[in-house]
C-alpha positions in Angstrom: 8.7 24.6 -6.3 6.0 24.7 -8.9 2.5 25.5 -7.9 -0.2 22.6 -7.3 -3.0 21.9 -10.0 -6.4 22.6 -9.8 -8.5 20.5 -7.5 -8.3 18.5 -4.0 -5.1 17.6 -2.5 -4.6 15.4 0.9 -1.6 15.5 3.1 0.2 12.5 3.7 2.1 12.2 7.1 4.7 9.8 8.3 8.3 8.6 8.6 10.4 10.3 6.4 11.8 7.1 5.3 8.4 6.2 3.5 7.6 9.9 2.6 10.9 9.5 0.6 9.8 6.2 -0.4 6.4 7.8 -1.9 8.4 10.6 -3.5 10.1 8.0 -6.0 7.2 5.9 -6.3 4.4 7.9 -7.0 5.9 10.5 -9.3 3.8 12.4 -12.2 2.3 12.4 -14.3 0.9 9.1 -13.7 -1.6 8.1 -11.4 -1.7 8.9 -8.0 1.4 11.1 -7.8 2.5 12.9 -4.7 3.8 17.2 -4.9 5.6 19.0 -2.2 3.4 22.2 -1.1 5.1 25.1 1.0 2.5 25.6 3.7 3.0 27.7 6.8 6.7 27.7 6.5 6.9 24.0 6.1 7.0 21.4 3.3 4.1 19.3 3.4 3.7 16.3 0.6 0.5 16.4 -0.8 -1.4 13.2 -2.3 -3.2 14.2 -5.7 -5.3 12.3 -7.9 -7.1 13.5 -11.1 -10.7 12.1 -10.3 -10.7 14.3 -7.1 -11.2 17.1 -9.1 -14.4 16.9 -9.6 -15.7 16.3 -6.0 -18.0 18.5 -4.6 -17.1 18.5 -1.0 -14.6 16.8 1.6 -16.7 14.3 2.5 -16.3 12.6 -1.3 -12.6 13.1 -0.9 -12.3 11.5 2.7 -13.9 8.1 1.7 -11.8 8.2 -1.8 -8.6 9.2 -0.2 -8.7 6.8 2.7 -9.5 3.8 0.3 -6.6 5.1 -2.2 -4.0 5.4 0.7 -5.1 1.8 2.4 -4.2 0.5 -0.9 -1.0 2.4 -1.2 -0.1 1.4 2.0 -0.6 -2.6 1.1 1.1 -2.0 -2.3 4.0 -0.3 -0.4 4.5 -2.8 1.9 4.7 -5.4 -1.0 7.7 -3.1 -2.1 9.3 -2.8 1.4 8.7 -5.4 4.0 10.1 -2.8 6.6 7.4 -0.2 5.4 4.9 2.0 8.1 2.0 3.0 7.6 1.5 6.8 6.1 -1.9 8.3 6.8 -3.5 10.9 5.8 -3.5 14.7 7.5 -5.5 18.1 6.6 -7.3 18.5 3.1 -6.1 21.0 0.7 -8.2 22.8 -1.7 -6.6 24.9 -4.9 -7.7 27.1 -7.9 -7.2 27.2 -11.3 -4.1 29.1 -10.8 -2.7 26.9 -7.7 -3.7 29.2 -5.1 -5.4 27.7 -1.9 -8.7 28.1 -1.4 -9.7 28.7 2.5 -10.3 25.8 3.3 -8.7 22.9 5.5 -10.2 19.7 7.0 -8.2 17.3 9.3 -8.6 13.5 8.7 -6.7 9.8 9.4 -7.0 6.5 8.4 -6.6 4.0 11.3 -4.2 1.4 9.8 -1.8 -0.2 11.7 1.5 -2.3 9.9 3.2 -2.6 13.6 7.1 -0.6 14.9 9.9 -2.2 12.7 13.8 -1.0 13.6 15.9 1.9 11.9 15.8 2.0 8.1 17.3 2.9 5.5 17.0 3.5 1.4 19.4 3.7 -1.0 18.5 5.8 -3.9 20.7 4.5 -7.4 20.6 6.8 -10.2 23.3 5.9 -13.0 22.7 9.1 -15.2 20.8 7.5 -17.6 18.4 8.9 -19.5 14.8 7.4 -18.4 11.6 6.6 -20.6 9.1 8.0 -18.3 6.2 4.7 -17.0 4.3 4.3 -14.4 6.3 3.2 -11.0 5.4 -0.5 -10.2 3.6 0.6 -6.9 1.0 3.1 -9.5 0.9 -0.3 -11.7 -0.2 -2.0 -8.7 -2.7 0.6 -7.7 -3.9 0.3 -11.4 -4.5 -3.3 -10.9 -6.4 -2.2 -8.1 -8.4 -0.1 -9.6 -9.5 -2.8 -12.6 -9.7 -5.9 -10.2 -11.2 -6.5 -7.1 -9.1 -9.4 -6.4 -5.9 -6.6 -6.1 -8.0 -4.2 -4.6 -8.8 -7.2 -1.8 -5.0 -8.0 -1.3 -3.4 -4.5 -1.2 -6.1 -3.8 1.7 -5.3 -7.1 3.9 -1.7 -6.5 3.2 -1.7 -3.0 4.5 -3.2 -4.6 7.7 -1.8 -7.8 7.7 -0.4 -7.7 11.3 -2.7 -10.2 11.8 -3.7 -14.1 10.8 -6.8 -13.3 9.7 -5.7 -10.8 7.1 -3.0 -12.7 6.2 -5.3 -15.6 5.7 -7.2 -13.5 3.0 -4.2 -12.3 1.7 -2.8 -15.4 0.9 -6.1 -16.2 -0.9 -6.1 -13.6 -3.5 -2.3 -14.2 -3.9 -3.4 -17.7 -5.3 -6.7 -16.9 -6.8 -4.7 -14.4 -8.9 -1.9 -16.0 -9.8 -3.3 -19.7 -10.6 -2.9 -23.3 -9.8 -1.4 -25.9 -11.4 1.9 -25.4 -13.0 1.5 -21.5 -12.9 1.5 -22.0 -9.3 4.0 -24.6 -9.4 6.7 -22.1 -10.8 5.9 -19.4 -9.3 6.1 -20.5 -5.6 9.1 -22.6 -6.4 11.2 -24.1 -3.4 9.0 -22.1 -0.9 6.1 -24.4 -1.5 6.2 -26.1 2.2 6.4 -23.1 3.8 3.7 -21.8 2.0 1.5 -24.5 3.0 2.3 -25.1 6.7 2.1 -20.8 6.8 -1.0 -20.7 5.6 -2.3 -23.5 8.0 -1.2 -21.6 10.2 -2.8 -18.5 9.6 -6.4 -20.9 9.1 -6.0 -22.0 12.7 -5.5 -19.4 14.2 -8.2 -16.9 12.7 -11.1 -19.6 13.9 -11.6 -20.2 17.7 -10.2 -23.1 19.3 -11.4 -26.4 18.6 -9.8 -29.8 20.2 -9.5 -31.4 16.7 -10.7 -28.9 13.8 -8.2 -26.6 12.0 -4.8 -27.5 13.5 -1.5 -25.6 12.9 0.9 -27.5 11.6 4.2 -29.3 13.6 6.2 -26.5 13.4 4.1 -23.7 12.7 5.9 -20.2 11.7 5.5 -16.9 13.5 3.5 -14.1 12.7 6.3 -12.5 11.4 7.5 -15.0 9.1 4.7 -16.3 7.2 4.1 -12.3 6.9 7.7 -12.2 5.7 6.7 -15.4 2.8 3.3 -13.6 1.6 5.4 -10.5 1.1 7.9 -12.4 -1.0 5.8 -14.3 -3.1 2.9 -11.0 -3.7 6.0 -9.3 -5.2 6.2 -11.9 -7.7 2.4 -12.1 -8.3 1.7 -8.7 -8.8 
């Protein structure tokens, strides 16, 4: 296990499922990447970023972190429907030469994608030589980083457990992809779904009203409009 690079580092805890998920999606040396780091006689996977090496102190790192990992979290999901939230654990400081400087700091990031069943990930790897690119979850957090209009979505996808963030989610999904034909194709066959889900979603973020904002006939769970925005994201973004 090589040594870390310079700069600040923050621990990502979860289910091993999504560690292992992070481990083939965030790979360097593109931006973020995730390292293993043997600390106290356990391996610990560290979140790294190049812009943290500048910061002065952890209080820098905790806001950047915590936005970064509500975003990888969102962009996850979009990958995995059955994804959990990772959060983040104690801060890790290192030298020049990859030594740890004494220093620790514990911190979370209260975001909540709900219990889903046991899970599973195959891993395919045909031998084939591989022209190293960013992962498509770093190209979303890329978009993220250029567009507030990703930025938007990943966040209400990495909490969309509820209608509200749905809701908004479903927004930036069609502000970024388009209307008119470009939407046309891209939601395809699902386009009634869409439309009674997101109904859906629009009453039931406002209070009650006897008249104002009514689901539709057959409105779809929770669960399954959250299911449809998850589809159709991955083909937006």
């Amino acid at each position: 296990m090589t040594k870390p690079s310079e700069g600040w580092a923050a621990e990502l805890t979860g289910g091993a499922v999504d560690l292992s998920d992070l481990r083939e999606m965030l790979a360097a040396p593109f931006e973020p990447w995730v390292e293993d780091y043997e600390f106290d006689g356990e391996t610990v996977l560290l979140l790294r970023s190049v812009e943290w090496k500048g910061f002065s102190d952890a209080a820098e790192l905790n806001e950047r972190a915590g936005l970064l990992l509500t975003r990888i979290n969102g962009a996850k999901r979009i990958a995995f429907e059955d994804s959990r939230t990772v959060a983040l654990g104690r801060t890790f400081r290192f030298n020049a030469d990859g030594d740890l400087l004494p220093f620790t700091l514990s911190m979370s990031v209260n975001t909540s994608i709900g219990e889903i069943g046991s899970r599973t990930r195959g891993r395919l790897d045909d031998g084939l030589p591989k022209v190293p690119a960013p992962s498509p979850l770093q190209a979303r957090l890329k978009a993220a980083e250029d567009s507030e209009r990703h930025a938007d979505l990943l966040t209400h996808i990495a909490r969309a457990d509820n209608w509200y963030d749905l809701y908004k989610a479903m927004e930036q999904v069609e502000r970024i992809n388009g209307t008119g034909k470009r939407w046309d194709v891209m939601i395809g066959s699902e386009d009634r779904q869409w439309s009674d889900a997101k109904q859906t979603a629009n009453s039931y973020r406002h209070a009650y009203h006897p008249t104002k904002n009514r689901p539709p006939n057959n409105p779809p769970s929770l669960a399954e409009a959250r299911s449809l925005l998850l589809r159709v994201a991955r083909r937006v973004v």
